[in-house]
N, C-alpha and C positions, 0 to 999 in steps of 0.2 A: 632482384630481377629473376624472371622466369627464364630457365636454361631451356636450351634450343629444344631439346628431345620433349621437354613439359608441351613448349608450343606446339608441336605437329601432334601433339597426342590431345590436346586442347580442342585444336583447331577438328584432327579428324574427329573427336566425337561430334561437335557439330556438323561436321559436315553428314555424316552418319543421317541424324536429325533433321536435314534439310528438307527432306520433302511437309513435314512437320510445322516449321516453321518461315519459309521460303512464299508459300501463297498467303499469308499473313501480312507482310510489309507492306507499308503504307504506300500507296503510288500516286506521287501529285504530278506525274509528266515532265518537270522541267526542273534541275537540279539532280539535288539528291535524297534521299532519306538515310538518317543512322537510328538503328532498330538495336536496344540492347539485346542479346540471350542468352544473355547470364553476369550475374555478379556476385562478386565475394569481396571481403577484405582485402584478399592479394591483388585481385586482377578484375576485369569483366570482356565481354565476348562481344562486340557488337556487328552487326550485317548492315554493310553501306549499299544501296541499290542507286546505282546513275545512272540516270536519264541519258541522251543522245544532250552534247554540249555542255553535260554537268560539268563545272569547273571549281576548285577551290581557291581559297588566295594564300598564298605565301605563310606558310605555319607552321611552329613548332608544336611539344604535345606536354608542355608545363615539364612537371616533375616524373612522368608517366616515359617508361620503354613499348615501345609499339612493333609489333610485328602484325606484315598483312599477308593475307593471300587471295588471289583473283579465283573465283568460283565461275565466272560467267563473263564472257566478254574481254575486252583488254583497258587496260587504260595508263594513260601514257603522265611518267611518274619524273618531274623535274628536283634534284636533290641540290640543296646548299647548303654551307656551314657555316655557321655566324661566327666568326674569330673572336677571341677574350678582348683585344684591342681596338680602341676606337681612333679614328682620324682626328687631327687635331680639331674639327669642329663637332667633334665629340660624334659621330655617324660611325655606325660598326658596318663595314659594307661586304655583304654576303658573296662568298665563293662559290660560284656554280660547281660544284662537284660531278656532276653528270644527267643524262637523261638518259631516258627507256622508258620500251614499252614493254608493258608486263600483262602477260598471257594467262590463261586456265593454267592454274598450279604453280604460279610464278608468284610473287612477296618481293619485301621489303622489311628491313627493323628499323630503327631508329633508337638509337641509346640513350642521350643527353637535348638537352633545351637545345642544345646549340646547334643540333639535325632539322634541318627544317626542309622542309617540300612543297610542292603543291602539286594537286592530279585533277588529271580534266578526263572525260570521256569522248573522246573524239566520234566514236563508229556513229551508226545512224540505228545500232541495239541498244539495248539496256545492258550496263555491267552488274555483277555482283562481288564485294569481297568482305572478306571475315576479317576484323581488325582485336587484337588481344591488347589489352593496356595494363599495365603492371607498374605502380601501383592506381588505381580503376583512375580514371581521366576525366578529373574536375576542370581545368584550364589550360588554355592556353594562346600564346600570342599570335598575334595577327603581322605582317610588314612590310612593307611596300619598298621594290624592286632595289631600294638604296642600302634597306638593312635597316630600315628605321622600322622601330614596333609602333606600328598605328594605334593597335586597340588589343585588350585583351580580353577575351571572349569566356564563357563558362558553357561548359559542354551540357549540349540537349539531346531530351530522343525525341523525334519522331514516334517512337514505340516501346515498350516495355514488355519482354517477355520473358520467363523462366527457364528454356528449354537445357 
């Protein structure tokens, strides 16, 4: 896992880079795009840009620790935690942990499978945030409001870049 002081020094070199990389990302108007800008063995860098309404569903980030930070806009960040224990009809059902909205310069991490979230973009802007995954983020589950895993997804870019 990458230590916290790794991330902000991670993250500021990208941000550094921004102007660089920033008019670059793909823009389809409704959702979102994830743009890598960088990857390595340990980790990779990617830039999410949300559209006005972009929303996600309910998801953890596989085997991957996630830290984010909000570059542009806000966006309003719902946290749960899927318990080891299932119900007796065998349904793990998700603890809402909290909500927030998070600002320019504001994040989140995320440590374990069992962090899951989901972010919408409310404004009538465009958001931007820098998302670090450690170790780089091949998969992860999908679950619908019970705690059940619908699907499990394998992570895409929109964009590929080196920066």
């Amino acid at each position: 896992m990458i230590a916290e002081l790794d991330i902000d020094r991670i993250i500021a070199d990208r941000v550094v880079r921004r102007s660089h990389w920033e008019p670059l990302l793909p823009r389809k108007k409704i959702g979102y795009t994830r743009s890598r800008l960088y990857a390595s063995e340990a980790f990779e860098v990617l830039a999410l840009l949300w559209f006005p309404g972009a929303t996600t569903p309910i998801h953890d980030h596989g085997a991957s620790y996630c830290a984010t930070r909000v570059l542009a806009g806000e966006l309003h960040v719902t946290r749960y935690l899927r318990p080891d224990a299932s119900n007796d009809d065998g349904r793990i059902p998700l603890q809402l942990v909290g909500r927030s909205v998070q600002q320019i310069g504001e994040g989140d991490a995320m440590e374990s499978a069992r962090d899951l979230h989901s972010v919408a973009n409310r404004a009538t802007n465009e958001a931007l945030s820098i998302h670090v995954y450690a170790p780089r983020y091949s998969e992860f589950g999908i679950y619908d409001a019970s705690g059940v895993r619908i699907a499990t997804a394998t992570a895409r870019y929109d964009a590929v870049f080196n920066f």
